[in-house]
N, C-alpha and C positions, 0 to 999 in steps of 0.2 A: 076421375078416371071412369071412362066408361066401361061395361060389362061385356068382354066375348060371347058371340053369342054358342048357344050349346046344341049343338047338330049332331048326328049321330057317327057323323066322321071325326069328332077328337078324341087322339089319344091322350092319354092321361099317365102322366110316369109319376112314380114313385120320387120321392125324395132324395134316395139312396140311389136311384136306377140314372135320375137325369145329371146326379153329381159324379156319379161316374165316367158317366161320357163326356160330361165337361173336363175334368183333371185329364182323357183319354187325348180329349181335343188339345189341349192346352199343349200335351207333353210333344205331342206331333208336331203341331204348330211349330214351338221353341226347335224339335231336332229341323225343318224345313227351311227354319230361316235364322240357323246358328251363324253358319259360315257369312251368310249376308250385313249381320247385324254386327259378327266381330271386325271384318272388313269395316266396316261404315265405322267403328268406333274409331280405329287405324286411318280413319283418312283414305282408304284404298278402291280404286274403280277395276269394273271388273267388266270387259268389252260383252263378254257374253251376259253374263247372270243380273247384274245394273238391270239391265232392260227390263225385269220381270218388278221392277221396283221404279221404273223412273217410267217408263213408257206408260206402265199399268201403273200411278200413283200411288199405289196403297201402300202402309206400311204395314211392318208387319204384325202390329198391334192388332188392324181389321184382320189377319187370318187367324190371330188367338182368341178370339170374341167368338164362342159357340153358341149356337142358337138352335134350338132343336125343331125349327121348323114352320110350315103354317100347316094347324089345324092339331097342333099339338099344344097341353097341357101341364103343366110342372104344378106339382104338389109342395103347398110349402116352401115357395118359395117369395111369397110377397115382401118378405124381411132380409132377401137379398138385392148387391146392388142394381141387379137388373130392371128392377120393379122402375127405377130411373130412369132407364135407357129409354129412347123413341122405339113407337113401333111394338109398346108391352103393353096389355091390358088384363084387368082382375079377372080371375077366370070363373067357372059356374061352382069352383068348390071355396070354401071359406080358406083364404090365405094362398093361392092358387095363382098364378101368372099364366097369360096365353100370349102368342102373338098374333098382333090387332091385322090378319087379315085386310078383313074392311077399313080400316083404317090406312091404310097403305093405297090400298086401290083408291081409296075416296081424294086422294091428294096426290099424288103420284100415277095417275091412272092413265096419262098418256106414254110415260114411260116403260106399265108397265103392257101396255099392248105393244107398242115396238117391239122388247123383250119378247114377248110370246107370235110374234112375226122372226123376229129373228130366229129364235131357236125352235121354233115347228119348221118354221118353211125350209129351213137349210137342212134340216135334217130329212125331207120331205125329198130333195132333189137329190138326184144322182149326182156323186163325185165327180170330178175331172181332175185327173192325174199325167197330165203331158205337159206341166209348167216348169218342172225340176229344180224350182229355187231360184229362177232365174230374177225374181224381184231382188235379189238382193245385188245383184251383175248389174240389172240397171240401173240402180241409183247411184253407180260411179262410173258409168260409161261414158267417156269420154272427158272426164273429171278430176286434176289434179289435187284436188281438196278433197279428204272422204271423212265421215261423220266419226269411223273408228279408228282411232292414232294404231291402228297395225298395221302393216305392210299387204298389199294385194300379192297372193301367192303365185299369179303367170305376170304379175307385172301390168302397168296399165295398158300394153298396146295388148297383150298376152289377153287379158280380160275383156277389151274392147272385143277382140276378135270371135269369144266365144260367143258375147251376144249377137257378134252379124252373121255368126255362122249358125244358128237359132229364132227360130219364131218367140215374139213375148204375149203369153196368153197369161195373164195374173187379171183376176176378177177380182180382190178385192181391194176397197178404196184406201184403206190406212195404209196399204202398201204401194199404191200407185201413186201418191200422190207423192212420193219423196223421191220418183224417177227424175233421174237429170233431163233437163231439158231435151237433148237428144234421143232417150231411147222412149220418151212418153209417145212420140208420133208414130214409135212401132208396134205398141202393144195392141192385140188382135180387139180389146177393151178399150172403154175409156170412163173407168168406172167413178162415179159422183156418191155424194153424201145419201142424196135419194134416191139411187137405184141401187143402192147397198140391200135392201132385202131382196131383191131381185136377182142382186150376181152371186150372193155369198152359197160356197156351196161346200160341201164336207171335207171335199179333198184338199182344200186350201189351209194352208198350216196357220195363218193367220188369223184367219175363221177360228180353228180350232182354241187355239190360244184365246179368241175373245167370250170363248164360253166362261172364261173365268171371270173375265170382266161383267158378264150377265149377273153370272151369281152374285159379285160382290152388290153389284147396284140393284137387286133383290135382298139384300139386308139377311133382314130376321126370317125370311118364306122361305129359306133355303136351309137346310140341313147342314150344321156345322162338319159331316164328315164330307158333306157332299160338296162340298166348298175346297175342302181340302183336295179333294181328288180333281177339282178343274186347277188345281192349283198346280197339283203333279202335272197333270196332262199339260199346260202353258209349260212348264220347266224342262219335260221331256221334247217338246214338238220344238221350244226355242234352241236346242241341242242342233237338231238335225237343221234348225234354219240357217246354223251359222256354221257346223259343218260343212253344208253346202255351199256358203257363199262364198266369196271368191278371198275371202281374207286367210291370210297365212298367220293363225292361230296356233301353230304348234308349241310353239312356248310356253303357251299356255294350258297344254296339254289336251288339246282337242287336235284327231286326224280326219284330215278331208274327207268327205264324200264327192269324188272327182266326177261331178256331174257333166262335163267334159266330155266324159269316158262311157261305151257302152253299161260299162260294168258299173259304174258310178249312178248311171239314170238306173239302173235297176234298184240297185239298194235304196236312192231313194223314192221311187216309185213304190217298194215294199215296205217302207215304215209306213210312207205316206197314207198308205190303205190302213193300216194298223192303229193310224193316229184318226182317221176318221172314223172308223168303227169305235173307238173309244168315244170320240166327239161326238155322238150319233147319241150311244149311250147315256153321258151324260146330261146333252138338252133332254133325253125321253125321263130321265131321272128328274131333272130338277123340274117337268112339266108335271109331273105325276104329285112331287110331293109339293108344290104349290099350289099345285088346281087352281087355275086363272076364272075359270068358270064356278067356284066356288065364292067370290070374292064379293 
């Protein structure tokens, strides 16, 4: 095991201090992904919330694993299990764990510049807020088969009609790429795996949602609370994605946001900014306490 090196930027927590915030993490974690994990024991799918677990892979084990960061120091803790996990190394005090930084970068280091393209440059660029959820209308435009066993709530002609009665400007590619056949030739875009740090931009819900995905494949550099909070933010922004969409979800106790409707593009025009200023925040967070340029 090699030695962290000791720069004037570690902090150094207490024993007492770093176990605290781990049982803090841990308890959050479990209330986050109760209802998920009792579902899953039950055998039960769940059209909205699945997604934050099958699209985003993770389980929910990766969100109870806290890790306090890069450039941070744990006292005492060489004789716990972490001292095992990838990604730890002995720190500058006797019995002392750090996370290996350099170690990450030195093997991982084209993923982790992607990463810090993604979330500098999106948060770099101005929002755009005139797409109103409409990715979610085209992936069943025109399409008698839909990926959600719910019923469409104007019905398929009802639904076709709002996409023709609408422009489709969706920039980002995890969401363009599952348009039906017919409404991919109307998108004002035509976004690829490579121009993804070029289109991705604040206002897109889907953007947002991937900040989570950043932090998890950042591991150990990323602050367990800070993890947990891209984790709300994916949970709240996937609310309003499917609000918006054209599924008649009510049974499930979600009401539309009838983007349809003047009234509808407003409210969601108005989280939409809400969900980006959070997303904004969080890439400026998780850049701050990784320091890519430190590595």
């Amino acid at each position: 095991m090699s030695a962290a090196l000791d720069t004037p930027t570690v902090t150094r927590l207490a024993r007492d201090e770093w176990r605290a915030r781990e049982a803090a993490h841990e308890a959050r974690a479990d209330a986050l992904t109760a209802e998920h994990r009792e579902r899953a024991a039950r055998g039960e799918m769940h059209p909205v919330w699945d997604f934050l677990f099958t699209y985003y892979s993770y389980k929910p084990a990766v969100l109870r694993r806290w890790h306090p960061g890069a450039g941070v120091e744990l006292a005492d803790a060489a004789g716990e299990p972490r001292a095992g996990w990838r990604w730890y190394v002995a720190g500058s005090a006797p019995g002392s764990l750090a996370v290996d930084r350099a170690g990450f970068a030195a093997e991982k280091g084209s993923l982790a510049r992607l990463i810090e393209i993604m979330l500098r440059r999106t948060a770099e660029r101005p929002g755009r807020f005139g797409c109103f959820g409409l990715h979610e209308w085209a992936m069943v435009y025109r399409q008698r088969e839909h990926r959600h066993p719910v019923p469409l709530r104007l019905g398929q002609d009802g639904t076709d009609a709002v996409v023709d009665a609408h422009e489709l400007r969706c920039t980002h590619y995890d969401a363009f790429r599952f348009f039906a056949p017919d409404a991919a030739p109307l998108n004002h875009h035509a976004p690829t795996r490579d121009t993804q740090p070029v289109l991705d931009q604040p206002g897109c819900l889907h953007a947002g949602m991937d900040v989570y995905k950043w932090a998890v494949k950042l591991g150990p550099l990323v602050p367990g609370e800070v993890l947990l909070d891209t984790f709300e933010l994916a949970r709240d922004i996937r609310r309003l994605d499917m609000e918006a969409a054209p599924y008649d979800l009510s049974s499930w106790g979600f009401a539309p946001v009838r983007i349809e409707t003047p009234e509808g593009k407003a409210e969601y025009v108005r989280r939409q900014r809400e969900f980006a200023e959070r997303g904004n925040a969080l890439r400026r967070r998780i850049l701050e306490a990784w320091d890519p340029a430190a590595a």
